[in-house]
ZAMINU-962087 format. One line per 4 residues: number of its first residue (from 1); their letters; for each residue x, y, z of C-alpha. Coordinates in nm, 2 decimals. Layout:
# ZAMINU-962087
NUM = a = X Y Z  ...
END
This chain:
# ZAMINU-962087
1 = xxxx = 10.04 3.36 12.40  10.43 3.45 12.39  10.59 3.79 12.30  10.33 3.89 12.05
5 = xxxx = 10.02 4.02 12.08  9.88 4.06 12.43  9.54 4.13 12.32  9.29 4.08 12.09
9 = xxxx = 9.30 4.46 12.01  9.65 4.34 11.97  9.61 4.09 11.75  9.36 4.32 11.50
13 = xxxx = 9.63 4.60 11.51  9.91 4.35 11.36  9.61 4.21 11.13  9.52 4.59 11.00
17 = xxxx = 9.89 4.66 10.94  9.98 4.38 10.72  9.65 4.39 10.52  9.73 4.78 10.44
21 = xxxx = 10.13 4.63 10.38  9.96 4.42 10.09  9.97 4.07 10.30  9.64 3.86 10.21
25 = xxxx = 9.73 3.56 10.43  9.92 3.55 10.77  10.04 3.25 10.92  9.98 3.30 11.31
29 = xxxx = 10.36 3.14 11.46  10.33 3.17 11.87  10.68 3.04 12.00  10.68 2.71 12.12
33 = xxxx = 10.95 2.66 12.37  11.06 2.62 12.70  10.97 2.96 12.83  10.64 2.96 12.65
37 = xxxx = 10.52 2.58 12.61  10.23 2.65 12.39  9.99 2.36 12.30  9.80 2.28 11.99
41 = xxxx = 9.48 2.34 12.14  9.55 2.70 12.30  9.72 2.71 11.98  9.41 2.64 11.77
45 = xxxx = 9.16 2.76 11.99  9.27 3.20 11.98  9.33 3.13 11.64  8.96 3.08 11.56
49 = xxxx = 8.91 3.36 11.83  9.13 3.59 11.62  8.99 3.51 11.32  8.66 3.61 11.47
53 = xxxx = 8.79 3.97 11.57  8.94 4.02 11.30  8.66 3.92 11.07  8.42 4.17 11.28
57 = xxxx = 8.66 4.45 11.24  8.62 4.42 10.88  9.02 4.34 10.79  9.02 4.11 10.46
61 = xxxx = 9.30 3.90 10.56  9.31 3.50 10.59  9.46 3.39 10.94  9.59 3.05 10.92
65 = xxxx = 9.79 2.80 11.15  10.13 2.72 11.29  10.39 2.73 11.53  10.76 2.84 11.61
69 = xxxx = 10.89 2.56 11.74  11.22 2.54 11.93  11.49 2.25 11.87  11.49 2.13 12.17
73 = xxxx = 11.08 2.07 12.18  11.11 1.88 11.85  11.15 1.56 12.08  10.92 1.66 12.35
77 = xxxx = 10.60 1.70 12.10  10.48 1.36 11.94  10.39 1.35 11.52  10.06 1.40 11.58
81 = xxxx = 10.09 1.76 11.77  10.39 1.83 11.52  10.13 1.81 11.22  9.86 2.03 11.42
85 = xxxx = 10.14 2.32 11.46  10.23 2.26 11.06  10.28 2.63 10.88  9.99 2.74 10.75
89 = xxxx = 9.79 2.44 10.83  10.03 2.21 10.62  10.13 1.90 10.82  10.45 1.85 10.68
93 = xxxx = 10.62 2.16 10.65  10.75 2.29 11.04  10.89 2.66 11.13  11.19 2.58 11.36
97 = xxxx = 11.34 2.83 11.59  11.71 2.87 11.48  11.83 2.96 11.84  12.03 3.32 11.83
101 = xxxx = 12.35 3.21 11.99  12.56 2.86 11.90  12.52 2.61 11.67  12.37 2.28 11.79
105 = xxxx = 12.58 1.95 11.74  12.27 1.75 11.64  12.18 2.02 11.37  12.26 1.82 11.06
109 = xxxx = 12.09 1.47 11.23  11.76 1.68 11.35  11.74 1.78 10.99  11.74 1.44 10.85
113 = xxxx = 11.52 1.30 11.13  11.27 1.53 11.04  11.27 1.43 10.71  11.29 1.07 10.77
117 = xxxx = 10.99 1.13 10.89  10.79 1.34 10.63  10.86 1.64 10.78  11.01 1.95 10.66
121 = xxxx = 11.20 2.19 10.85  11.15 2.58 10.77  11.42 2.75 11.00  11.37 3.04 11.15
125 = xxxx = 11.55 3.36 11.14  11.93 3.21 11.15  12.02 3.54 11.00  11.98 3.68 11.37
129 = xxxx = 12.24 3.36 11.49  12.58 3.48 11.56  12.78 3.17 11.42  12.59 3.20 11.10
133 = xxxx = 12.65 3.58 11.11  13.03 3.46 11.13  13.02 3.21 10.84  12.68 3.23 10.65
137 = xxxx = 12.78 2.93 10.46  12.77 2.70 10.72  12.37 2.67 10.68  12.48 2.51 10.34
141 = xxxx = 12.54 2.19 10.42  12.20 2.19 10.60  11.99 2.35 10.31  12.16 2.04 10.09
145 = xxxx = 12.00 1.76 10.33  11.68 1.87 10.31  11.56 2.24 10.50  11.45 2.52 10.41
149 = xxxx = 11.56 2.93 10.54  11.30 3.15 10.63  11.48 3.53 10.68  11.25 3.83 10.89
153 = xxxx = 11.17 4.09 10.68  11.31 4.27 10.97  11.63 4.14 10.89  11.66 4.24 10.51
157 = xxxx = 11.56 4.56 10.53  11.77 4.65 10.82  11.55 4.67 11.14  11.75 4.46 11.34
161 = xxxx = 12.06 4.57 11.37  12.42 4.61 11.15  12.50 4.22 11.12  12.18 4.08 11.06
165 = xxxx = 12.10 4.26 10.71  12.42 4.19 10.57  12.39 3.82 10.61  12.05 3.82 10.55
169 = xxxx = 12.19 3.94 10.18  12.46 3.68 10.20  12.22 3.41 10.25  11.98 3.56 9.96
173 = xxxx = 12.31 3.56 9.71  12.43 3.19 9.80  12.07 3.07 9.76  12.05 2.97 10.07
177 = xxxx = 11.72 3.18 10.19  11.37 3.07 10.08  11.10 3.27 10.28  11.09 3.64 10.35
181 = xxxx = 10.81 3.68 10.61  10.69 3.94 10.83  10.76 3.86 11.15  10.56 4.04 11.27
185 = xxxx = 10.46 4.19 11.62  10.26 4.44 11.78  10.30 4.75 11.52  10.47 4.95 11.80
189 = xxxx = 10.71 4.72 11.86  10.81 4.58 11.50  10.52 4.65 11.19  10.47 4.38 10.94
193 = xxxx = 10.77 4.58 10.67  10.69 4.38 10.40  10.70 4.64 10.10  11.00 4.75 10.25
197 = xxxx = 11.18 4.43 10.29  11.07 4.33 9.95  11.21 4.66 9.83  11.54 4.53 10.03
201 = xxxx = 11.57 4.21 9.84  11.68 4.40 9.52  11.56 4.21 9.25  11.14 4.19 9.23
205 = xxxx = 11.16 3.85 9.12  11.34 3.73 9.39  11.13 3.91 9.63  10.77 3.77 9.44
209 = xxxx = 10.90 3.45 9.50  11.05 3.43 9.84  10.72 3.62 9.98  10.46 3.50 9.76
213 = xxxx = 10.52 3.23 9.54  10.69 2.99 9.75  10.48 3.06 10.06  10.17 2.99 9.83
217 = xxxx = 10.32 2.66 9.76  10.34 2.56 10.08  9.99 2.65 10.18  9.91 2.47 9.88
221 = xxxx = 10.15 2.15 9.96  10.28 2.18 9.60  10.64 2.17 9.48  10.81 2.45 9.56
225 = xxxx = 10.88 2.68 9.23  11.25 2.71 9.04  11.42 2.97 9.23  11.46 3.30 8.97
229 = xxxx = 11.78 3.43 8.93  11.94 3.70 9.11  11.96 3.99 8.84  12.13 4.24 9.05
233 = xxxx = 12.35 3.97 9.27  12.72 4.04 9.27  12.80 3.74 9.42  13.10 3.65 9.22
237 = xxxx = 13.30 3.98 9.36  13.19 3.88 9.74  13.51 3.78 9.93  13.32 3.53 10.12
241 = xx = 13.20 3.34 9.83  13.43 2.97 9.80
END
């Protein structure tokens, strides 16, 4: 559908890697965005056709719903297709494409417009943004009116670069990260990495509940669990910290 999987065989190869990484559920995110404008339908539609594949090739995983979906096509898709691409099948909670470069004015107001209206944002990836990369307290003020920080396991363990795992670890020491997910693609390309990102993290609590317990919550629509404390952070000697 975007710059995933372009198969089926794909889509069992991504499914087979993060079963033998220890993932038991994996939320299918195609992009939705300009360049690829998926619809819920499509959307819905391979998902049940995965599911089938990946069911006959004998991989005991649980494929479930969702969508990345870019800022700008938060206005462009009504409620009603917002709550079909909702992560993991949950209506209200939405994975949003942090874009890579800039920092939209509206940020602050789409984050409160979403939650006006029962919606709650889960951005994507802003570890990989350059003006976050420059000041990763800026996504404070955001996280304080109501959204959530998903980080690629990519990112933490340092698969993406020299800038992207360091404030992947700033934004896991100022609180200020919430989800460690694959992000995965086609295993050639980037594997599933979720021992190794959990490994990253530094602290097994932390990791247990940014990659299981607080994704389990939100397949579950409960409150999401008190975050544990950083054993190993040394926060208080970071120069960036206020």
């Amino acid at each position: 559908m975007d710059d995933g999987a372009a198969t089926f065989e794909d889509s069992v190869a991504i499914a087979r890697a993060a079963a033998e990484d220890g993932v038991s559920v994996l939320a299918a995110t195609p992009h939705v965005r300009d360049d690829f404008p998926t619809d819920a339908s499509t959307m819905e539609r391979l998902l049940r056709e995965t599911r089938e594949a990946v069911e006959a090739a004998g991989i005991g995983i649980e494929l479930v719903p969702g969508g990345e979906i870019a800022i700008g096509m938060l206005d462009e898709l009504g409620d009603g297709d917002l709550r079909r691409f909702g992560l993991g099948g949950n209506p209200r909670w939405l994975l949003v494409e942090f874009p890579y470069h800039g920092w939209p004015l509206a940020l602050r107001q789409i984050v409160f417009d979403l939650r006006a209206r029962g919606f709650v944002p889960l951005l994507a990836h802003p570890e990989r943004n350059s003006e976050v990369q420059a000041d990763p307290q800026r996504l404070e003020g955001l996280v304080q009116g109501g959204a959530y920080v998903q980080l690629t396991a990519a990112s933490m363990d340092g698969r993406l670069g020299r800038r992207t795992p360091s404030t992947a670890r700033k934004l896991r020491d100022l609180g200020s990260a919430h989800v460690l997910p694959s992000g995965a693609h086609p295993p050639a390309i980037r594997a599933a990495g979720m021992r190794a990102a959990c490994e990253a993290v530094g602290d097994g609590g932390l990791a247990r509940w940014l990659s299981e317990s607080v994704p389990a919550a939100i397949l579950a629509d409960e409150p999401l669990p008190e975050r544990p404390r950083l054993l190993s952070s040394r926060r208080s000697r970071l120069p960036w910290k206020r």
